[in-house]
C-alpha positions as CSV (number, residue, x, y, z in Angstrom):
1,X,-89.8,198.4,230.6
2,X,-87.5,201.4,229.9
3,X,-87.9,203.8,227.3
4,X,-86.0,203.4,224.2
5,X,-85.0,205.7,221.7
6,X,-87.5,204.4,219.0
7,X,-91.1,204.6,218.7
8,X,-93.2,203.7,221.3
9,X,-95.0,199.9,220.4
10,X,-97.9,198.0,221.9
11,X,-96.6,194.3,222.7
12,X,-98.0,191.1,223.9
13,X,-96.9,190.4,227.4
14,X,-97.5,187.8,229.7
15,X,-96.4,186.9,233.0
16,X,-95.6,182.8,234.0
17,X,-94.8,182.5,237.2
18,X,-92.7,186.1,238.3
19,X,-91.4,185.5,234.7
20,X,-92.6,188.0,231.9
21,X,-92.3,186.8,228.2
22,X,-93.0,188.7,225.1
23,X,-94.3,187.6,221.8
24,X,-92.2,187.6,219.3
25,X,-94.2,188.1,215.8
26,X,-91.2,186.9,213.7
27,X,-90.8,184.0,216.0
28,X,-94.1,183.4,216.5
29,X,-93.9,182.4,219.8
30,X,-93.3,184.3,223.4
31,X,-89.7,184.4,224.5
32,X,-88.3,185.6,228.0
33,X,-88.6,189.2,228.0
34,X,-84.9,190.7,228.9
35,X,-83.6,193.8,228.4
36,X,-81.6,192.6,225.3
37,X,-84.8,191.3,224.1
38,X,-86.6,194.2,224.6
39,X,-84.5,196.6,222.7
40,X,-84.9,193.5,219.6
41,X,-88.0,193.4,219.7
42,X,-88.7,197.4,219.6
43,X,-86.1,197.6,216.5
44,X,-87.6,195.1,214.5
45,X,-91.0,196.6,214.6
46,X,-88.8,200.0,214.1
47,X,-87.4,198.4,211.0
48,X,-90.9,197.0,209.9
49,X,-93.3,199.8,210.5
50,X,-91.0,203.1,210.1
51,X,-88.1,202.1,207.4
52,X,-90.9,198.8,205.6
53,X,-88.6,196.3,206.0
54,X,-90.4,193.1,204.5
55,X,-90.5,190.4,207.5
56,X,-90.4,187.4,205.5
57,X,-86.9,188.9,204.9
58,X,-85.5,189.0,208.5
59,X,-84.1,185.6,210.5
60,X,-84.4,186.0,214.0
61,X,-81.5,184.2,215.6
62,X,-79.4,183.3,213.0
63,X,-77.0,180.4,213.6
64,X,-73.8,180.2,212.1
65,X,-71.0,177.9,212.6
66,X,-67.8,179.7,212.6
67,X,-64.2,177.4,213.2
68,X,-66.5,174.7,214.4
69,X,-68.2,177.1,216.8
70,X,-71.8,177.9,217.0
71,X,-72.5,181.8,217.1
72,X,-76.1,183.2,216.7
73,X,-77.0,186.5,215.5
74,X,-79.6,188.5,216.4
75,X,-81.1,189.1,213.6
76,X,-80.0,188.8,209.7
77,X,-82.0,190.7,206.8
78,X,-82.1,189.0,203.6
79,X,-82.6,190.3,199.8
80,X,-84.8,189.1,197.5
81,X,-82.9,186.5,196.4
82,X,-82.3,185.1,200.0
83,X,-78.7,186.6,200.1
84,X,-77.9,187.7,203.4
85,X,-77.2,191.9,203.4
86,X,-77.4,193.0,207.0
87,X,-76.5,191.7,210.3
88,X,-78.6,193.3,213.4
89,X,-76.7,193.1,216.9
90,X,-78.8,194.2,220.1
91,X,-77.3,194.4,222.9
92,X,-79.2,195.7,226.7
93,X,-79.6,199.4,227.5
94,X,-77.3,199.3,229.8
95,X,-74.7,198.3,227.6
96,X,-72.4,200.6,226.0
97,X,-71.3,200.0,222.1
98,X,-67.6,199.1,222.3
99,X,-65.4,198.3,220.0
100,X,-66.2,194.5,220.9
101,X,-69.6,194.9,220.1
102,X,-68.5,195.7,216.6
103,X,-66.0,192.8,216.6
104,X,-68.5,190.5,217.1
105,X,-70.4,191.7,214.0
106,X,-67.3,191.3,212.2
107,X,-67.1,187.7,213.1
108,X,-70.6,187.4,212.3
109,X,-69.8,189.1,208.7
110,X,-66.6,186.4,208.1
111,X,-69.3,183.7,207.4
112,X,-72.1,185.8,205.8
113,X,-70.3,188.6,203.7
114,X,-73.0,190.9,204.1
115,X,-72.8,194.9,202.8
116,X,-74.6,196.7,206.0
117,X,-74.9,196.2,209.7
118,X,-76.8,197.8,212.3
119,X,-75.8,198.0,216.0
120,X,-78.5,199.2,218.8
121,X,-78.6,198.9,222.2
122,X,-82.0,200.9,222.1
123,X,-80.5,203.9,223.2
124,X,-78.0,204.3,220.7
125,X,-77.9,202.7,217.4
126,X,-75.0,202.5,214.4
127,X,-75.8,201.6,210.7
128,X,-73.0,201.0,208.9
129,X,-71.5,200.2,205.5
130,X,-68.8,197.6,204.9
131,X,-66.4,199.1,202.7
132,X,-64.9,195.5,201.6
133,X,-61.8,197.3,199.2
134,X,-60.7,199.4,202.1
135,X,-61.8,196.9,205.0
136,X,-63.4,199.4,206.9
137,X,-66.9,200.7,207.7
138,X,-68.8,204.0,207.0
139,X,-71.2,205.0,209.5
140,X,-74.4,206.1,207.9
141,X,-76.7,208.9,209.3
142,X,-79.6,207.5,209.5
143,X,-81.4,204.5,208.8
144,X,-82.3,203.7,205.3
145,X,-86.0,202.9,204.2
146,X,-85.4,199.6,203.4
147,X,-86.3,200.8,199.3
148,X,-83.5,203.1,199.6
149,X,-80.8,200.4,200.8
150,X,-80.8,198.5,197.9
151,X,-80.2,201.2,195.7
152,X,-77.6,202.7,198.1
């Protein structure tokens, strides 16, 4: 698979018939390996092993229903009291981060009012701040340690 701009990982692969799936720790389970799934699964460990992200705090797939539609997220990081306060978006390498792709995290945030949202496509990546009185966002410079966002 392509190299990302994170940390290189050691995975689980296997291969069913031409088809290669991945394991997917959080999951616990293997799941097609795409490229959208590839740049997921690289941030999460990027998030758990480099910034100490607790897992039992991140929701893979998060479904929400939003004007009787069902959306997923790709990922949703929770407090420790089970509040939501970040939305993850991955999208492919090949991707570029538009405008859209925030959009859709805005939807996303409609339903779960969260403070921070990251946006990677493995290449590039965005963290950024609601700022709910100005209804805007402030792009962060890096990544937070996951200790150092809740005192943020």
């Amino acid at each position: 698979m392509l190299q990302l701009n994170l940390p290189s990982y050691n995975f689980k692969i296997k291969k069913v018939n031409e088809t290669l799936y991945i394991f997917d720790s959080q999951r616990k389970k293997y799941v097609k390996l795409t490229p959208e799934e590839w740049v997921r699964q690289n941030f999460i460990r990027f998030l758990l092993e480099e910034k100490h992200f607790p897992s039992a705090y991140l929701a893979v797939e998060k479904e929400l229903v939003f004007n009787g539609m069902k959306k997923r997220c790709d990922a949703v990081l929770y407090d420790g009291q089970a509040q939501p306060l970040m939305i993850l978006e991955f999208k492919a390498p090949h991707v570029p981060l538009t405008q859209s792709v925030f959009d859709q995290v805005a939807v996303y945030n409609y339903r779960l009012n969260v403070e921070y949202f990251i946006v990677s496509n493995g290449l590039e990546h965005y963290c950024c701040r609601v700022m709910k009185e100005h209804t805007k966002f402030e792009f962060l410079k890096e990544i937070p340690d996951y200790t150092n966002f809740l005192n943020q």
